[in-house]
C-alpha positions as CSV (number, residue, x, y, z in Angstrom):
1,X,7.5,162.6,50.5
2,X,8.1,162.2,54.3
3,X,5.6,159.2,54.5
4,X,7.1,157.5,51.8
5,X,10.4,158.3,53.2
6,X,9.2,156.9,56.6
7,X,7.7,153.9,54.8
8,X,11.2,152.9,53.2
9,X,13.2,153.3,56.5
10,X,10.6,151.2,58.1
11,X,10.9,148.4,55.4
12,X,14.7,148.4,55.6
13,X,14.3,148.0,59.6
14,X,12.2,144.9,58.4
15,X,14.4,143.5,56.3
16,X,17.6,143.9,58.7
17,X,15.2,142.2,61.1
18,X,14.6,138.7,59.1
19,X,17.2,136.2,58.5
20,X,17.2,136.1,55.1
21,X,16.5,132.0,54.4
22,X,15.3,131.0,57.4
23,X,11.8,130.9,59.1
24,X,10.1,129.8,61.9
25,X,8.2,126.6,62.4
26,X,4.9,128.3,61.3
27,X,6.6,129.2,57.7
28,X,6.9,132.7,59.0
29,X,10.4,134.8,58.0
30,X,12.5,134.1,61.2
31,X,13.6,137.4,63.1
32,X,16.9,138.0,64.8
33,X,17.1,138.2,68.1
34,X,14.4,135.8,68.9
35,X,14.9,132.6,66.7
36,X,18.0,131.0,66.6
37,X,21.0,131.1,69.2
38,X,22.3,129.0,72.1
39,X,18.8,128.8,74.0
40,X,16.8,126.8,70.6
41,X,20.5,124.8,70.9
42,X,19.9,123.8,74.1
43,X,16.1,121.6,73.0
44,X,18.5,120.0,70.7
45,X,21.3,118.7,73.2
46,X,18.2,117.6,75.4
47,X,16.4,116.0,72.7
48,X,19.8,113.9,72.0
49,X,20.8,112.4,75.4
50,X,17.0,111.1,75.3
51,X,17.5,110.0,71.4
52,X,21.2,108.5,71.8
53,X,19.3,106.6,75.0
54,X,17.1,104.9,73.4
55,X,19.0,103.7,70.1
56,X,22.3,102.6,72.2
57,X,20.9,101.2,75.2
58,X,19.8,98.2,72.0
59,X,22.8,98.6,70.3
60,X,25.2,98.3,73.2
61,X,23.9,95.2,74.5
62,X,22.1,93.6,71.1
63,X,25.1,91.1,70.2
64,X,24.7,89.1,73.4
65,X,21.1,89.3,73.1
66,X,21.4,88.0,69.6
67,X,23.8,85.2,70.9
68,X,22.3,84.3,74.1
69,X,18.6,84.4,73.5
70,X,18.2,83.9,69.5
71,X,20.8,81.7,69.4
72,X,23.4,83.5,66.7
73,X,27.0,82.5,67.1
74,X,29.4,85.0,68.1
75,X,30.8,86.0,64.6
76,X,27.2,85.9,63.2
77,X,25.9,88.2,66.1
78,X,28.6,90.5,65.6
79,X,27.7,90.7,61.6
80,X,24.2,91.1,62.9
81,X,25.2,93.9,64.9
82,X,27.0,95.2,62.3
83,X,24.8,95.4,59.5
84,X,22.1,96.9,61.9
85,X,24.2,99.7,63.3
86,X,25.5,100.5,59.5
87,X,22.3,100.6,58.1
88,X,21.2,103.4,60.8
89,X,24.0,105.7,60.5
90,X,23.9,105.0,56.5
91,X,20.0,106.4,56.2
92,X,21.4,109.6,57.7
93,X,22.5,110.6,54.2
94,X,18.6,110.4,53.5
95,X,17.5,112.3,56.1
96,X,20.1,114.7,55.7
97,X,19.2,114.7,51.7
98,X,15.2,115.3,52.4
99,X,15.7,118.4,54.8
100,X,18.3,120.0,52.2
101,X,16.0,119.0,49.2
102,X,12.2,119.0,50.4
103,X,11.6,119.5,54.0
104,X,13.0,121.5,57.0
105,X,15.2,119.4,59.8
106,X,12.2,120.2,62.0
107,X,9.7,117.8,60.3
108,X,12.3,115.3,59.1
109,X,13.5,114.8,63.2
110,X,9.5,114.7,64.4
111,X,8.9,111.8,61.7
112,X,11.5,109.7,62.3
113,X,11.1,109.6,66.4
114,X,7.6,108.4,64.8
115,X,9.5,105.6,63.1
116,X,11.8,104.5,65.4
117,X,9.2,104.9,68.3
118,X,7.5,102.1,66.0
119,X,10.1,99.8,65.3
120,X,11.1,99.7,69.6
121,X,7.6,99.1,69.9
122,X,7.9,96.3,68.1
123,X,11.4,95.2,69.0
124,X,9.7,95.2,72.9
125,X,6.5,93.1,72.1
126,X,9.1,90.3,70.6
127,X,11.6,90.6,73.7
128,X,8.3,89.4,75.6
129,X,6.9,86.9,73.6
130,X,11.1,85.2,74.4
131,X,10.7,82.9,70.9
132,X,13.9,81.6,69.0
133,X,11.1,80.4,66.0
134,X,12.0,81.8,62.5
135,X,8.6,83.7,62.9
136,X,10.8,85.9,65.9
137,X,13.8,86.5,63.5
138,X,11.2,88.1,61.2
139,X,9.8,90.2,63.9
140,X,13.5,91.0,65.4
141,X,14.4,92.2,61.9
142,X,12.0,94.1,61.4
143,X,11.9,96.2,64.3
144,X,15.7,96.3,64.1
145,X,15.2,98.1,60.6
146,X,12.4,100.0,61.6
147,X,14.6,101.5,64.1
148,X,17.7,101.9,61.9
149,X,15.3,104.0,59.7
150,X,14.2,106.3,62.3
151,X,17.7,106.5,63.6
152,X,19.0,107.9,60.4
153,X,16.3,110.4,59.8
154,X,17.2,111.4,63.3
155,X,21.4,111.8,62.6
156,X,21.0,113.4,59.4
157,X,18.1,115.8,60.5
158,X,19.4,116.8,64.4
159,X,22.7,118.1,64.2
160,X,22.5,120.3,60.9
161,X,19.5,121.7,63.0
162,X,21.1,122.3,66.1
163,X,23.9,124.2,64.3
164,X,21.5,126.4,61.8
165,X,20.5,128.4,64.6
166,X,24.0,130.0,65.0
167,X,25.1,133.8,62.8
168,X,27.6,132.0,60.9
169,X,29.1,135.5,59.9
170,X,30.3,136.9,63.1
171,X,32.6,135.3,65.5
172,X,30.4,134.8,68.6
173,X,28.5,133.2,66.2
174,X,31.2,130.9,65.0
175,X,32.5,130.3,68.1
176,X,28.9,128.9,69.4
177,X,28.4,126.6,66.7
178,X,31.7,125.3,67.8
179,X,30.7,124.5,71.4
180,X,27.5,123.4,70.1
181,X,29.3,120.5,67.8
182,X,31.4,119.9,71.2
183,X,28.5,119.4,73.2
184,X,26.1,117.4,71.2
185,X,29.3,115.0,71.8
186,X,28.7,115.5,75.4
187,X,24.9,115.2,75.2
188,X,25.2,111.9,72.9
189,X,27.5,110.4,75.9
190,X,24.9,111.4,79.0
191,X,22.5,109.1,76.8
192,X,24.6,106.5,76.5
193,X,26.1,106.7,80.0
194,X,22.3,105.9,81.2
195,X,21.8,103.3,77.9
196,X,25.1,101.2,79.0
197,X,24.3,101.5,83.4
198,X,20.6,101.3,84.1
199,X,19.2,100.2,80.9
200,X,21.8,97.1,80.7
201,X,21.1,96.4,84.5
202,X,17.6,96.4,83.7
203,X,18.1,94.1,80.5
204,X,20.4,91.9,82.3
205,X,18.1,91.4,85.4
206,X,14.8,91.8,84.9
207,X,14.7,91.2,81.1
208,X,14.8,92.6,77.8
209,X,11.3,93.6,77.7
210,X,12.2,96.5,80.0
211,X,15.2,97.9,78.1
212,X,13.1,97.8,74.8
213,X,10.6,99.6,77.0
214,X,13.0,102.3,78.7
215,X,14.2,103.0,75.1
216,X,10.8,103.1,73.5
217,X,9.8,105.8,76.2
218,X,12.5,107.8,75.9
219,X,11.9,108.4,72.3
220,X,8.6,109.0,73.2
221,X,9.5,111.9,75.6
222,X,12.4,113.0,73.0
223,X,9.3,114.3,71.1
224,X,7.6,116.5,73.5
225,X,10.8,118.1,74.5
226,X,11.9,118.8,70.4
227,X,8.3,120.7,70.3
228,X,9.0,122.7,73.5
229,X,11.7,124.4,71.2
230,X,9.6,125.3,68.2
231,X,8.6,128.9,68.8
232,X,12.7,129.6,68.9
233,X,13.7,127.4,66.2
234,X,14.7,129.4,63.2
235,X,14.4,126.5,60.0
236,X,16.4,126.7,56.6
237,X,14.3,126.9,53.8
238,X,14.7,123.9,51.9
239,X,16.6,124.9,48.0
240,X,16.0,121.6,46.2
241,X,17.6,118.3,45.5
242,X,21.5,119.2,46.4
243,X,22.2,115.2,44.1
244,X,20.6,117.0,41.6
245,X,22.8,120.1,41.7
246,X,26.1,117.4,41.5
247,X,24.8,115.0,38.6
248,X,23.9,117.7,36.6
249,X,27.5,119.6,37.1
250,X,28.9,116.4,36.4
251,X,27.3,115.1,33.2
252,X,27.9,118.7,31.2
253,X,31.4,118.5,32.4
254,X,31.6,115.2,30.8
255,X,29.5,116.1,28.2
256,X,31.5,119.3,27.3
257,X,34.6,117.1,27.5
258,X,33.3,114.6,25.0
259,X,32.1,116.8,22.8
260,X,35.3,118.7,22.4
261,X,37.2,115.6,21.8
262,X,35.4,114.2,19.3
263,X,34.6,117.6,17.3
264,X,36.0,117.5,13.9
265,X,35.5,121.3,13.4
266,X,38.2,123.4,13.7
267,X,37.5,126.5,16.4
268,X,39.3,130.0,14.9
269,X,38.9,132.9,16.5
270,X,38.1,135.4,13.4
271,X,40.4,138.1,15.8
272,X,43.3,138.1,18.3
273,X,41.5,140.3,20.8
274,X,38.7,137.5,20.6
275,X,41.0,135.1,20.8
276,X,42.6,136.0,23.9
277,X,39.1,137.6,25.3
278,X,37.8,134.1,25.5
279,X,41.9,132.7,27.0
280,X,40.9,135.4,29.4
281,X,37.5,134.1,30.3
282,X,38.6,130.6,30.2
283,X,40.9,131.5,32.7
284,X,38.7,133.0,35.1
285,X,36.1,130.7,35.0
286,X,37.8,127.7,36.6
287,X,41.3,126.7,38.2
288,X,41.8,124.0,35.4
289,X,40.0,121.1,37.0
290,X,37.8,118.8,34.7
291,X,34.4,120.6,35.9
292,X,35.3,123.9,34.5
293,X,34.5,122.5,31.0
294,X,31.1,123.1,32.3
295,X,32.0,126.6,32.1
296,X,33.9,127.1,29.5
297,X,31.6,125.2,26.7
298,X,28.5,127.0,28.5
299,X,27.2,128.0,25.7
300,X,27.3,125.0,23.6
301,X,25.2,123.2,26.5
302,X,21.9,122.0,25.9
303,X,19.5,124.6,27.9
304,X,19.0,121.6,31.2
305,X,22.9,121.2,31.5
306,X,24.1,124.7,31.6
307,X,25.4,125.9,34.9
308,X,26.3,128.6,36.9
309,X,29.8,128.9,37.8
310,X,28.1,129.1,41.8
311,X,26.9,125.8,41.0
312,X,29.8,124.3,39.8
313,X,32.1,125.8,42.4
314,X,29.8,123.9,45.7
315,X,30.1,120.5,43.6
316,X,34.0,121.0,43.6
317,X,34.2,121.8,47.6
318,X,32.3,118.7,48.1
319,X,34.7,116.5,45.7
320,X,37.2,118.2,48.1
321,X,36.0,116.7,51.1
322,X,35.5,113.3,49.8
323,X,39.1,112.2,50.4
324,X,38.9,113.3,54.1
325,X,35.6,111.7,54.5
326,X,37.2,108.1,53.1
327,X,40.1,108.1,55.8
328,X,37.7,108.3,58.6
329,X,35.9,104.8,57.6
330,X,38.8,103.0,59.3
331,X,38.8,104.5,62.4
332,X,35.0,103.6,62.7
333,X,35.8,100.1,61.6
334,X,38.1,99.8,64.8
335,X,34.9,101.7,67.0
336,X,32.7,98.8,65.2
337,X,35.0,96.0,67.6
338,X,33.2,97.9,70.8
339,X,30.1,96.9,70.2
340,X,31.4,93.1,68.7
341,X,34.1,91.7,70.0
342,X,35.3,93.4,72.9
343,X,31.3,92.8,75.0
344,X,31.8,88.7,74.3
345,X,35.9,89.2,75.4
346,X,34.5,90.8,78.7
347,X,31.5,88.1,79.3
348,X,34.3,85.4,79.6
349,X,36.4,87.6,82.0
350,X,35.7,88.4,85.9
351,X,33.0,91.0,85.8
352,X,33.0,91.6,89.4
353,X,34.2,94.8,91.6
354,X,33.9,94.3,94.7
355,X,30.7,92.3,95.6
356,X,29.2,94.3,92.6
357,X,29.0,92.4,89.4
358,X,29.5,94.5,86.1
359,X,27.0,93.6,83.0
360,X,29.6,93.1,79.9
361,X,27.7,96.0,77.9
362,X,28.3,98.2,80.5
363,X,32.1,98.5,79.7
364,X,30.9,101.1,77.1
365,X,30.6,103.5,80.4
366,X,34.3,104.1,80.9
367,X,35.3,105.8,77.3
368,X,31.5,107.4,77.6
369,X,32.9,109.1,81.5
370,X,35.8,110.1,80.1
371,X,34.2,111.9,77.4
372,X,31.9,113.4,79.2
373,X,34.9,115.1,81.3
374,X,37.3,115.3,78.0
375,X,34.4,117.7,75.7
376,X,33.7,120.3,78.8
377,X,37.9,120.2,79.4
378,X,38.4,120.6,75.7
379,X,35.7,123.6,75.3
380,X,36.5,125.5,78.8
381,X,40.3,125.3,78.8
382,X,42.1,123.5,76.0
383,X,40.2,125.6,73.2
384,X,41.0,128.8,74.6
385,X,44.6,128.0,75.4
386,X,44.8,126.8,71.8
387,X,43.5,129.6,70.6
388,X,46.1,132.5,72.2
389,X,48.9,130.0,71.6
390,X,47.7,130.1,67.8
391,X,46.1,133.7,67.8
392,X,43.4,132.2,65.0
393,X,39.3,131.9,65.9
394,X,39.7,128.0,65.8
395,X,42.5,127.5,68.2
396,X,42.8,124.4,66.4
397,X,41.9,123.5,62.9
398,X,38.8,120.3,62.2
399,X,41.0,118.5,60.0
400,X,43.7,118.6,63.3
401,X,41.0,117.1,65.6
402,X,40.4,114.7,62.9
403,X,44.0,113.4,63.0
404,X,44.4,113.6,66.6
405,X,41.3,110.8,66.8
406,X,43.2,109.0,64.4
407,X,46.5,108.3,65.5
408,X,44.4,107.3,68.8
409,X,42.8,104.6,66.8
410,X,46.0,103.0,65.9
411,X,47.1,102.6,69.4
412,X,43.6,101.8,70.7
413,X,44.4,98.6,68.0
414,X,47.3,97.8,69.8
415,X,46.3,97.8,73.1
416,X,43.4,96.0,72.0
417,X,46.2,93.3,70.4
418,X,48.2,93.2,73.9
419,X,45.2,92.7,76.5
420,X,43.7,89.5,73.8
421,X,47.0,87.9,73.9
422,X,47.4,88.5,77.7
423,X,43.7,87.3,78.5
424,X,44.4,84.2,75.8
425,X,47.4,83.4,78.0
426,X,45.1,83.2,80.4
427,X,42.6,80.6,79.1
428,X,45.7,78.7,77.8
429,X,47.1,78.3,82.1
430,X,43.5,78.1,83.6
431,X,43.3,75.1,81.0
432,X,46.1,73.1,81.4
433,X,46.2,73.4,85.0
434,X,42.4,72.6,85.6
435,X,41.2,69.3,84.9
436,X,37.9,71.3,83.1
437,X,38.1,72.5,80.2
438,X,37.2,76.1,80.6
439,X,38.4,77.6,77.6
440,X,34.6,75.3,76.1
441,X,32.6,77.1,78.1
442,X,31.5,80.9,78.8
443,X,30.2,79.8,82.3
444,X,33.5,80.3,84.6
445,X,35.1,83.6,84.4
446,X,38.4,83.8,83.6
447,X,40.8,84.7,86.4
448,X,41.5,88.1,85.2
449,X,39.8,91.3,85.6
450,X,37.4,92.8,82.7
451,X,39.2,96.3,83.5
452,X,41.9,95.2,81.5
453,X,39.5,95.5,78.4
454,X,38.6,99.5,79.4
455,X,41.9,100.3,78.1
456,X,40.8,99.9,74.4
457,X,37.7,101.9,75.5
458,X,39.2,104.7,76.4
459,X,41.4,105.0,73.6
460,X,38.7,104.5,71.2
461,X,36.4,106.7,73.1
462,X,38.7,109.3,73.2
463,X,39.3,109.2,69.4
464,X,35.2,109.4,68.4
465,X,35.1,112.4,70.8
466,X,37.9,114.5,68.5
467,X,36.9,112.2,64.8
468,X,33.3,112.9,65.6
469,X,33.0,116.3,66.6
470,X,35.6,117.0,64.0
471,X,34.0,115.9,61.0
472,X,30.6,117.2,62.3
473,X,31.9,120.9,61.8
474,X,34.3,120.2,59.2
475,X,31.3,119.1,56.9
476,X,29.3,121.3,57.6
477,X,31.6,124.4,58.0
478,X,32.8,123.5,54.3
479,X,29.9,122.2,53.0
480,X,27.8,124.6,50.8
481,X,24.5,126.0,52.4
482,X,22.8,124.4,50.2
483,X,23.6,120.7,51.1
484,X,24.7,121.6,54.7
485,X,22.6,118.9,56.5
486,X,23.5,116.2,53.7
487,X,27.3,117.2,53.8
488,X,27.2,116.7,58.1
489,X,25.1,113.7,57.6
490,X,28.4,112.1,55.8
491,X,30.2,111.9,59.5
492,X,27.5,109.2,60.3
493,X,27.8,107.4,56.9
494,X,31.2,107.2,57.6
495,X,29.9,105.2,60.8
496,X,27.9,103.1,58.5
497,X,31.1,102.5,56.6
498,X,32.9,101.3,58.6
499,X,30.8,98.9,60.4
500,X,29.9,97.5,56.9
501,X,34.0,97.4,56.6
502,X,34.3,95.4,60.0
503,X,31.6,92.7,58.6
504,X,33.4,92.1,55.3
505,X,36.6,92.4,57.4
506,X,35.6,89.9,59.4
507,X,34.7,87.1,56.7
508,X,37.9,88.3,54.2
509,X,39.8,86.9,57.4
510,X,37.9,83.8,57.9
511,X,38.0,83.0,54.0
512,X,41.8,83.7,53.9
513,X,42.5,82.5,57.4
514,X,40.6,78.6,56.2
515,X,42.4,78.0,53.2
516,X,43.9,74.6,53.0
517,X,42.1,73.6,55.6
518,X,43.1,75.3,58.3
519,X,41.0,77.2,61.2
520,X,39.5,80.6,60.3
521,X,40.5,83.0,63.3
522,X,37.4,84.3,63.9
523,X,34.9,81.4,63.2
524,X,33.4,78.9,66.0
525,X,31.2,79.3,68.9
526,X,33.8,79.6,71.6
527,X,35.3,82.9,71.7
528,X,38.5,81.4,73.2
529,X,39.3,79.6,70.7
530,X,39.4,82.8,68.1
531,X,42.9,84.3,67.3
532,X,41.5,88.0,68.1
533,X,44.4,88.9,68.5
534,X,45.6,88.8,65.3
535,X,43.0,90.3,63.7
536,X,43.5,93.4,66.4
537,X,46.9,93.4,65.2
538,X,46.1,93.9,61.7
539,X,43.5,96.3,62.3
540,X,46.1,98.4,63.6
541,X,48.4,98.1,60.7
542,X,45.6,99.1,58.4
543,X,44.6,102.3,60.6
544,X,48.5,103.4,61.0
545,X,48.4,103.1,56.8
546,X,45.1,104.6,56.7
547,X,46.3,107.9,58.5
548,X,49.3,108.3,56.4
549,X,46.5,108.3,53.8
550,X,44.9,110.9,55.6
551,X,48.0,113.3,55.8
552,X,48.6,113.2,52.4
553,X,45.3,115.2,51.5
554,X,44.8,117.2,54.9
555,X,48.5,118.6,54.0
556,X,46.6,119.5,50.7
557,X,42.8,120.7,51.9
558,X,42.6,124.6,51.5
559,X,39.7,125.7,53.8
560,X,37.1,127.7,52.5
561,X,36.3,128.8,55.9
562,X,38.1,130.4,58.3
563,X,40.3,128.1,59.2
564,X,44.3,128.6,59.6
């Protein structure tokens, strides 16, 4: 009686032991107070300066490599560009879907540094070989894709993992995950504050070969590092396809509707207290929406399309988050001009402080500085005032940091507008009062200072750090455990979005722009000869309508977190 006692006391200290879900890289249960918490974090910030490194130090500099060696024009190098960096965020949603559905973050992150390790590696051997035949393009594009797949295993597998290793149901716990969210921000922008310094210097001045090479061993080391981690790591055990879950919830709601449409038969309930028994149960199985006729017809389901009301209740929060995830594409659209537009303004400016000459992709390093003081600010001493001003755990709510980023965008748009009509004014006196014709060539700097274009930077910069880390948590604070690393995996297909958005932005403009026969505003190989402006301008009137968008469903969102 005393063993067995014994025996039971010691499997309950077992069991209190183990988080419940979770194991450790070797499939074993994972046990608290060794897996999990801020030091397994930590591999993860590492592992992403190294990771954001090697895919920026490419993407930060590509369109002038595309324009200057492979011969693109400057609208078609910024499409290029474009299309590449939306593609990579866009595959996040698969990684993020395969470590929900099938595997843990843990293998989905090791395989993809395989990948995109494989697609720099090829991406450096055609940087060498320095050919503009059609036989390069091939090569280019596929090392560009190979890459864009590995990145996107990478977003959609490395954050959801970084935050799984915090106790989600205390408030230490909460408040970690918070600072973790903050500084994977930070860590992102120590990668790209090397990517946009030494790896552009070394592009710019010794050749691309090297800063396909710095980025391919990076990855490379990225890997070593993420492994260092493992015997910490606690790893959710995958549930199954979360698409699944959604299609199925969907197609009996529809299915339930339909049905009781089109029925002919006339539904009596043979008693009154049966009658309102099932008003009563109809009413406590949903909140009226369309999905609770999944619910209420349960029974008249086929077997594969009944569902739980658990089931039906995680496919609602994520139809819940769709709206906020929508508003967010256009702020991305205006981040998409960084890595376009505003690198081929800056190569036609004066470059130059002091004797020291600044590479045109470097310009990135001025929004990535200021984040990297901003996050640390923002964790250590805004946070905490925010949160005794407000006495609630966040201080200040996701969906507020999301807004704050937004309203940044629209005046990031507009002093874009302002320094492209000032630096045209520019090109328009160095022109008529010189008997060259500078405003045909990129050769001769323009008499005006590239710092000018830093202004937009740090605007924009400022609004990914608050959009970015915002959505990160929001996602997957909200997001059912389930689908956690597919629902976080949205902030980077909101990326993809809106680069995709820029491209077809881009040619709507030039199509409307050239009717009866006039001049597109952003077509032509001279740069100076582009109405930017314009197009800056209307960017801005489309975010300041996008984030009254915005408000009208964040005044609406009910957390199901705790949130104030």
């Amino acid at each position: 009686m005393i063993m067995s006692l014994e025996i039971q006391q010691m499997d309950e200290a077992n069991r209190l032991s183990v988080w419940n879900g979770y194991v450790d890289w070797r499939n074993r249960p994972a046990l608290r107070g060794y897996h999990g918490g801020m030091l397994a974090a930590s591999f993860v910030l590492v592992v992403e300066v190294l990771e954001n490194l090697a895919f920026l130090a490419n993407a930060s500099n590509l369109v002038l490599y595309l324009s200057t060696k492979m011969g693109f024009s400057p609208s078609g190098a910024a499409n290029a560009v474009t299309a590449f960096m939306g593609t990579a965020f866009f595959l996040a949603l698969l990684g993020g879907f395969l470590a929900d559905a099938f595997f843990t973050t843990f293998h989905i992150y090791l395989v993809s540094a395989a990948i995109e390790f494989l697609g720099l590696l090829v991406l450096t051997v055609q940087a060498h070989e320095h050919s503009t035949e059609p036989w390069a393009r091939v090569v280019l594009y596929v090392g560009l894709y190979l890459v864009a797949l590995g990145v996107g295993g990478i977003k959609g597998s490395l954050p959801p993992h970084g935050a799984e290793q915090f106790d989600e149901t205390t408030p230490t716990g909460r408040r970690q995950r918070s600072f973790f969210f903050n500084y994977f921000i930070f860590s992102l922008s120590c990668g790209a504050l090397i990517a946009v310094t030494v790896v552009v210097w070394l592009e710019d001045n010794k050749g691309w070969s090297y800063g396909f090479g710095v980025s391919t061993a990076a990855i490379l080391i990225s890997v070593p590092v993420f492994l260092a981690g493992s015997r910490f790591y606690r790893l959710k055990v995958p549930s199954g396809s979360p698409i699944t879950t959604m299609f199925k919830v969907l197609t009996a709601a529809l299915y339930a509707t339909y049905k009781k449409r089109t029925s002919r038969n006339v539904v009596t309930c043979h008693t009154r207290n049966e009658c309102n028994d099932n008003i009563a149960k109809g009413n406590a199985e949903g909140d009226g929406s369309f999905l609770d006729e999944a619910l209420r017809e349960r029974e008249s389901l086929p077997g594969r399309l009944r569902c739980t009301e658990e089931q039906v209740k995680d496919v609602k929060i994520v139809i819940k988050t769709l709206p906020i995830f929508m508003s967010t594409i256009m702020l991305n659209c205006c981040l998409a001009q960084l890595s376009t537009f505003s690198i081929q303004q800056a190569s036609t400016m004066n470059t130059k402080l002091g004797s020291f000459t600044v590479p045109p992709a470097a310009l990135p390093v001025f929004p990535v500085v200021f984040t990297m003081i901003l996050a640390p600010t923002y964790n250590h001493l805004l946070l905490p005032l925010a949160r005794k001003t407000t006495k609630t755990e966040t201080g200040v709510t996701h969906l507020q940091r999301i807004g704050t980023g937004l309203v940044l965008s629209v005046v990031a748009m507009a002093v874009a507008a302002l320094v492209e009509t000032k630096r045209k004014l520019v090109v328009k006196e160095v022109t008529c009062c010189s008997s060259n014709n500078v405003s045909s060539s990129y050769s001769s700097p323009l008499p005006i200072t590239f710092l000018w274009i830093a202004l937009q930077y740090v605007f924009l910069g400022s609004a990914d750090l608050f959009t970015l880390a915002g959505m990160m948590e929001f996602f997957f604070t909200e997001a059912p455990s389930t689908m956690r690393s597919l629902a976080t995996s949205l902030s980077w297909t909101s990326l993809a979005m809106g680069y995709y958005l820029s491209s077809v932005l881009v040619s709507a403009v030039n199509f409307v722009t050239g009717l009866n026969q006039h001049n597109p505003w952003l077509l032509g190989k001279n740069l100076n000869e582009y109405h930017l402006e314009r197009f800056y301008w209307l960017m801005c009137v489309l975010s300041g309508i996008n984030f009254l968008h915005y408000l009208f469903w964040a005044r609406r969102y009910a957390y199901r977190s705790n949130q104030s």
